[in-house]
N, C-alpha and C positions, 0 to 999 in steps of 0.2 A: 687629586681626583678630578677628572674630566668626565663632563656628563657625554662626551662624544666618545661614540665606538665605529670600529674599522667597517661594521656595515650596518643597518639597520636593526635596532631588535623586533625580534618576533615576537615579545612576549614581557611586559613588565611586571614586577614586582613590586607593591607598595608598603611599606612598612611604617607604621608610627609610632615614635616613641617618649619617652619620657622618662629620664633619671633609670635604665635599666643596660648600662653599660656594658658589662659583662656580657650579660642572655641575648643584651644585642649581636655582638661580635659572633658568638656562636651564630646566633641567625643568619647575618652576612657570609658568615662563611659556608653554611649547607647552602646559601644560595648561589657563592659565586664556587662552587664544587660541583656543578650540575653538571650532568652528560650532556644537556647541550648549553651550547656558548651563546648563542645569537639571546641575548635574553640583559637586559636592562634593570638595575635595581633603586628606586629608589627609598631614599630614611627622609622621613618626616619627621624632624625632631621639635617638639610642642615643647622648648622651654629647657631644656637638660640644664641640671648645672654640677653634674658628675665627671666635665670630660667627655663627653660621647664624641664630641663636635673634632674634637683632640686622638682621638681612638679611629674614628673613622679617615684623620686627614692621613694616618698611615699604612694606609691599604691601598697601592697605587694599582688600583684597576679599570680599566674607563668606564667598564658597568654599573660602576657604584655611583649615585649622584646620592648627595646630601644638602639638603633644606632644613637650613638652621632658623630657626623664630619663634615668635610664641604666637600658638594658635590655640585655637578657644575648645579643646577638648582633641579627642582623639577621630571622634569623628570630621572635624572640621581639616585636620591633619590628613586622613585617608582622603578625601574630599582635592584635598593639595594639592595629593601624590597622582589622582586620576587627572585632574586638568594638565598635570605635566607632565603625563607617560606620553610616547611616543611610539610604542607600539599597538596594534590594535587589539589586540588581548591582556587584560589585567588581570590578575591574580594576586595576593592580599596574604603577607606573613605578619604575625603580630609577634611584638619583639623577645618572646620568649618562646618563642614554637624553632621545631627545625625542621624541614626539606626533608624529605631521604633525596639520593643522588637523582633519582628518575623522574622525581616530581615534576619537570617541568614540560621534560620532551615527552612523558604520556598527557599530561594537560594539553598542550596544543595539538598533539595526534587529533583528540576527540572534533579541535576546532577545524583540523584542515581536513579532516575527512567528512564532516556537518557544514557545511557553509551557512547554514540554518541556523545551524545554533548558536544560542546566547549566551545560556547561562549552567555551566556547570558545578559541581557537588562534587567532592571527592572522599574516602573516607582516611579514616587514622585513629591514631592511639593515644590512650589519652593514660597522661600517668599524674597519679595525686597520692603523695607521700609513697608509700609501698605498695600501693594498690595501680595494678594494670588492668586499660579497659580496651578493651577490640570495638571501635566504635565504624561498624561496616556497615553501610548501606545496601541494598542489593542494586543492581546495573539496571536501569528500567528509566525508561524518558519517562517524564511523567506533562503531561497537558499543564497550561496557565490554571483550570480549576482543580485537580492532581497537585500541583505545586502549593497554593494557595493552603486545601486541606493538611498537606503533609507538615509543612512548615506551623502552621496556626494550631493543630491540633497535636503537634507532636510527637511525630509518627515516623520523621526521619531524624536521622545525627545530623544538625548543623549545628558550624562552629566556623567562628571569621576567616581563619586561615584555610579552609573548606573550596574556599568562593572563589569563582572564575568566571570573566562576562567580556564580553566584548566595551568595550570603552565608550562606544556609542551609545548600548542599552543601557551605562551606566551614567553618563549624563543624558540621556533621554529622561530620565527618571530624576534626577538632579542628584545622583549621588548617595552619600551616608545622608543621615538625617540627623544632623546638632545639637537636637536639641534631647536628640536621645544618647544616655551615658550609659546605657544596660538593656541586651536583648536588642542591642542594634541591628546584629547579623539577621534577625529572625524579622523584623521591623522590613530592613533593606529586601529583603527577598519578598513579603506580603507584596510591596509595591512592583517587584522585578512580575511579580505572579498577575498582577493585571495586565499586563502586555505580554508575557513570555513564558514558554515552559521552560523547563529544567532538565538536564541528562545528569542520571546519578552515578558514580563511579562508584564500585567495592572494593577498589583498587586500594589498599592503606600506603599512601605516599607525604604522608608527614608527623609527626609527632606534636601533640598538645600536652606543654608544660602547665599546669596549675598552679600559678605562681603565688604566693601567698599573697601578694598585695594586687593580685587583679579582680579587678571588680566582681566578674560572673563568680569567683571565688567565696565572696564574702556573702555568709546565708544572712544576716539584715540587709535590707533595702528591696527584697528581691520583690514583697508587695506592691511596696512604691511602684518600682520599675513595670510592673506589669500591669500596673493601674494605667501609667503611661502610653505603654504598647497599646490599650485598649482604647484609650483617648484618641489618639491617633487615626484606629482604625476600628470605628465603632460601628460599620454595616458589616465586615467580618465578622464581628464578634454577634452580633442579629443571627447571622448565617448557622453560626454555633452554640445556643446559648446554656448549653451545658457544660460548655469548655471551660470559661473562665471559671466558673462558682467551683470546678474541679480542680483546675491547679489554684487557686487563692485554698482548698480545704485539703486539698493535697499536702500544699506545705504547712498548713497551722498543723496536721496530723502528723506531720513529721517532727515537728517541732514538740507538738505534747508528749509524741512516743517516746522523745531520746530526754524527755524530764525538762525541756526548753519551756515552764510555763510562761515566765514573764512575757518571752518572745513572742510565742503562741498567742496572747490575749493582746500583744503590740500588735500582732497581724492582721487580727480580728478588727483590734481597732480603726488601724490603718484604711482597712477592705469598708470597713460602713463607713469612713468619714470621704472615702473616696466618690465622686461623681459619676466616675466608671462604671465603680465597682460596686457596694455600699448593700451587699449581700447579707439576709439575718440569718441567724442560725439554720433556721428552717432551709430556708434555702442553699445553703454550703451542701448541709447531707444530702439533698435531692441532686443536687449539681453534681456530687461525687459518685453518686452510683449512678446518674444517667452518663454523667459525663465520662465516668471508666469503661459503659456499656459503649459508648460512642465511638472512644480509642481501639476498642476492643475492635470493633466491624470493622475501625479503618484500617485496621495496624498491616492486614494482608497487603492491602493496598500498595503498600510502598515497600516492605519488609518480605514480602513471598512466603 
């Protein structure tokens, strides 16, 4: 594999991976299957010891670049892949998701007909065990405080393989954020949303695998994680203060309803020892019905 191609790409790929060999190759391949060619890919591989490194050296295509090493999570990996793209559009496949053929030449469409624009949203499908979901945005630019609300309040479909931005707004902003392992994409974009709007696509141009061992999959930890998000960015969270106390009672509700008690009173516990978070009873049920009223008024907003 040579990371040189016959002209410049217009548009790279980053992909990180870790011990998922197979769902990789699939992924390489709806990427180097695209309708258009000018287009760079690179694998960030955080560590494999499955062979990835061995799978990839027999794809001789100059598009493919592979970065073998151990890097300190998956963010730190995408993080990688942007300081050594080479094109000025980046786009972001996670190694179990696939492309459809279009995905890339309508992604750059939106960038060379916007010279403005930073940061796009695309939609897709999301499949979990037998169940298919039509995960559609409607088509609407939405403002840096538009984007902010959508993202933080939950009101559009994001999802990593979604994201599209120019290289520069992306190290403008430094990147993934490290130290986050869950709700990174959502995390990444709060910060894109103070310097930059967003154009949302309803175009469905790639497929989200669910894969058993991916993190956003597993319902423990999802408290943690969101205690995190909140640490992070604790004047948004000011801006909305019915939001959190509603997804922390959101998921304990979901939890007590499918018979998950242990879970449920882990979350609870989790929620008051958190510094973020640290919400009592009382306040969960207030937070859930103001904060359902709240989604409620926004949902038009970005959904039509």
């Amino acid at each position: 594999m040579s990371e040189n191609a016959d002209t410049p790409p217009l548009i790279t790929v980053v992909t990180p991976t870790h011990n998922r060999r197979e769902t990789l190759l699939r992924a390489v391949q709806s990427v180097l299957s695209q309708t258009m060619r000018r287009l760079e890919h690179i694998v960030v591989d955080d560590g494999s010891t499955d062979g990835t490194g061995a799978a990839l050296a027999r794809i001789h295509d100059p598009r493919l670049v592979y970065i073998g090493a151990k890097w300190r999570g998956a963010n730190a990996a995408r993080n990688a892949g942007i300081e050594r793209a080479s094109a000025p559009v980046v786009t972001f496949l996670d190694s179990d998701d696939v492309y459809l053929p279009h995905r890339l030449e309508r992604t750059l469409a939106w960038f060379e007909d916007n010279p403005a624009l930073q940061v796009l949203l695309s939609s897709y499908v999301s499949l979990k065990g037998n169940r298919t979901t039509n995960c559609v945005n409607r088509t609407a630019f939405l403002s840096p405080p538009m984007l902010e609300r959508a993202v933080f309040v939950q009101t559009a479909f994001v999802a990593g393989s979604a994201i599209t931005a120019r290289r520069e707004a992306l190290l403008a902003i430094g990147g993934y954020d490290s130290d986050i392992n869950r709700m990174q994409d959502r995390e990444l974009l709060l910060r894109l949303a103070a310097r930059f709007g967003a154009q949302l696509s309803g175009d469905i141009d790639w497929t989200k695998h669910n894969s058993q061992n991916s993190i956003s999959s597993r319902r423990g930890g999802y408290i943690e994680a969101y205690a995190s998000l909140m640490a992070k960015h604790p004047d948004i969270a000011r801006r909305y203060p019915h939001i959190p106390p509603f997804m922390i009672a959101r998921q304990i509700l979901a939890d007590l309803l499918n018979g998950r008690i242990p879970q449920a009173f882990a979350g609870y516990m989790t929620n008051r020892s958190s510094s973020a978070l640290g919400y009592s009873l009382p306040e969960l049920v207030n937070g859930y019905v103001c904060g359902r009223r709240t989604r409620r008024d926004l949902y038009n907003e970005v959904r039509g």
